[in-house]
C-alpha positions as CSV (number, residue, x, y, z in Angstrom):
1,X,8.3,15.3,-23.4
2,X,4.4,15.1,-22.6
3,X,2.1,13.7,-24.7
4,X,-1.3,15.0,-24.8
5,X,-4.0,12.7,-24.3
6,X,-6.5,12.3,-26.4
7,X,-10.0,13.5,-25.2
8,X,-11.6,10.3,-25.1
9,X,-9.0,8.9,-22.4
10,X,-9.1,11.9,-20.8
11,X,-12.9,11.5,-19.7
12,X,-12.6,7.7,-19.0
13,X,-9.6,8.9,-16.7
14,X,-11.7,11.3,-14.8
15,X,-14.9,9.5,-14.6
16,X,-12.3,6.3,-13.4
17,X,-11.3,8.9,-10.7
18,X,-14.9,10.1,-10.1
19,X,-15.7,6.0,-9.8
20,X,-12.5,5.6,-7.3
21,X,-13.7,8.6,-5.2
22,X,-17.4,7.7,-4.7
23,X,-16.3,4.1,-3.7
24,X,-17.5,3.7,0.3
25,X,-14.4,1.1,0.8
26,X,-12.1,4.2,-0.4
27,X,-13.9,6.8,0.9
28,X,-13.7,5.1,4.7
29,X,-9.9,4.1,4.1
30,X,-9.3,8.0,3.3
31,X,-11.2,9.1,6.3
32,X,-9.1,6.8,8.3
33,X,-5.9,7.6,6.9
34,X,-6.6,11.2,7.4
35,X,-8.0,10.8,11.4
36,X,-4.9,8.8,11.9
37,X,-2.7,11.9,10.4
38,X,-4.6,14.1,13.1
39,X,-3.3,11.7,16.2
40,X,-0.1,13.6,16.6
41,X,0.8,10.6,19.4
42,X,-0.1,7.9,16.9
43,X,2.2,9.8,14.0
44,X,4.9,10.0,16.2
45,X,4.9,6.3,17.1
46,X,4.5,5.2,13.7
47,X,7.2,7.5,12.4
48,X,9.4,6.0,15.3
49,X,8.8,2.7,15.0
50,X,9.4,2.8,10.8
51,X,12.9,5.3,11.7
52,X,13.9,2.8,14.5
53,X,13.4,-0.1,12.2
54,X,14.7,1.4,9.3
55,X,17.8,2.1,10.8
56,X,18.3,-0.8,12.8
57,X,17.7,-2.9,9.4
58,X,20.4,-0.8,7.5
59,X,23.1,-1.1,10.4
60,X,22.4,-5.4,10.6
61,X,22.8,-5.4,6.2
62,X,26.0,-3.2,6.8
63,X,27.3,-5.9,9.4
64,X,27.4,-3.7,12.2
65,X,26.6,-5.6,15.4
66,X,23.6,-4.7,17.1
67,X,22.9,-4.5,21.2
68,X,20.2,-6.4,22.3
69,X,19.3,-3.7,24.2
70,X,18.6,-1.7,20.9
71,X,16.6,-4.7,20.2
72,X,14.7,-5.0,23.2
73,X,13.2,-1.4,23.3
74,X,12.7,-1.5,19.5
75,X,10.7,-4.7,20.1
76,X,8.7,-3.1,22.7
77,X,8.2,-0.1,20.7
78,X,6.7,-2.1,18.1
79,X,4.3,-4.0,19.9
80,X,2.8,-0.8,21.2
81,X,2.3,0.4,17.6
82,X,0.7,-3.0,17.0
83,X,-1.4,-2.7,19.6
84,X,-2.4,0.8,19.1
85,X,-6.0,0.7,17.1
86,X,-5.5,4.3,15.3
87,X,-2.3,2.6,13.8
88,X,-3.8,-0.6,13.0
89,X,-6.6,1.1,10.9
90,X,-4.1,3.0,9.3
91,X,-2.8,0.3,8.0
92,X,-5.3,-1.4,7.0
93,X,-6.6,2.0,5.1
94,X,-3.6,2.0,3.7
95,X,-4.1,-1.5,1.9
96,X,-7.0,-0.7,0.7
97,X,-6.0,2.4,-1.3
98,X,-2.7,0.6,-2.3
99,X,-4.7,-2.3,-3.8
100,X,-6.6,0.1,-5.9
101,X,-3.9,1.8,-7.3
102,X,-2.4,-1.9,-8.1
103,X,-5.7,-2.7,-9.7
104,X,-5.9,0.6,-12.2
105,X,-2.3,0.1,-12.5
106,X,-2.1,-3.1,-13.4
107,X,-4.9,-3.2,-15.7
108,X,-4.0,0.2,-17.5
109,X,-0.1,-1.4,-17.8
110,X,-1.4,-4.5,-19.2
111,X,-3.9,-2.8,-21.6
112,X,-0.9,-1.0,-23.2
113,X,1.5,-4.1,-23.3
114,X,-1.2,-6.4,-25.0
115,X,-3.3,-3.6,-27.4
116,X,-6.4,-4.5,-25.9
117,X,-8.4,-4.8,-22.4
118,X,-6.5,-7.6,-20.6
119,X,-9.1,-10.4,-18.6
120,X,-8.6,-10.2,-14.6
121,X,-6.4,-13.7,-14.7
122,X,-3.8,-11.8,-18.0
123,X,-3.6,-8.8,-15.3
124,X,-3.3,-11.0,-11.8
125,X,-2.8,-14.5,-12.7
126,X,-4.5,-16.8,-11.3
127,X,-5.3,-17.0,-7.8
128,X,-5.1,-20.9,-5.9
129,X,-5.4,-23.7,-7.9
130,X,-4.3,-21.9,-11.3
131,X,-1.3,-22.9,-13.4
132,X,2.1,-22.9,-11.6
133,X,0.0,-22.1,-8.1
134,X,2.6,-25.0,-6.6
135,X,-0.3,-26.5,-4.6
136,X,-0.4,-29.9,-6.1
């Protein structure tokens, strides 16, 4: 079932999204994710290097023995995909867009558990020195 929402969240939702979209920090992260996406070569490492590891990860939890060999060129693979600058901005744009979506999420989720607009530390907890940070 959808639930309509009411008009007044509806324009906070879109000017939020207008807000989102004019950010400069989001706007370069999507203009590097999307030049990255136009490297053909630096897609088809990255999708090799996650498919390799992927299934290399799965065969090791299933107990299946791996060759070192296996190993070895998946190692190598992944240090040229470290190495490679288009993937490492791709990365990092992705983090960036990720840690927005975490924000809105985590402060619209909070709003809706607690009834009201949650503070930064209700949504995130405290950062260092905070209660239960373990430090001390």
């Amino acid at each position: 079932m959808t639930v309509a929402l009411a008009p007044a969240i509806a324009s906070h939702i879109e000017a939020l999204c207008a807000a989102i979209v004019a950010d400069s920090s989001v706007q370069t992260a999507r203009e590097t994710a999307e030049a990255f996406l136009a490297d053909e070569q630096a897609v088809a490492l990255y999708r090799d290097v996650m498919t390799t590891g992927r299934s290399l990860e799965q065969r090791h939890r299933s107990g299946q023995q791996l060759d070192p060999a296996e190993i070895s060129s998946f190692q190598v693979l992944q240090e040229k995909a470290d190495a490679h600058e288009g993937i490492q901005a791709f990365v990092a744009a992705q983090d960036v867009l990720q840690e927005v979506a975490n924000q809105v999420n985590g402060f619209v989720g909070k709003t809706l558990e607690k009834g009201r607009v949650p503070t930064h530390d209700e949504v995130f907890g405290q950062k260092g020195c905070g209660e239960g940070c373990g430090c001390h």
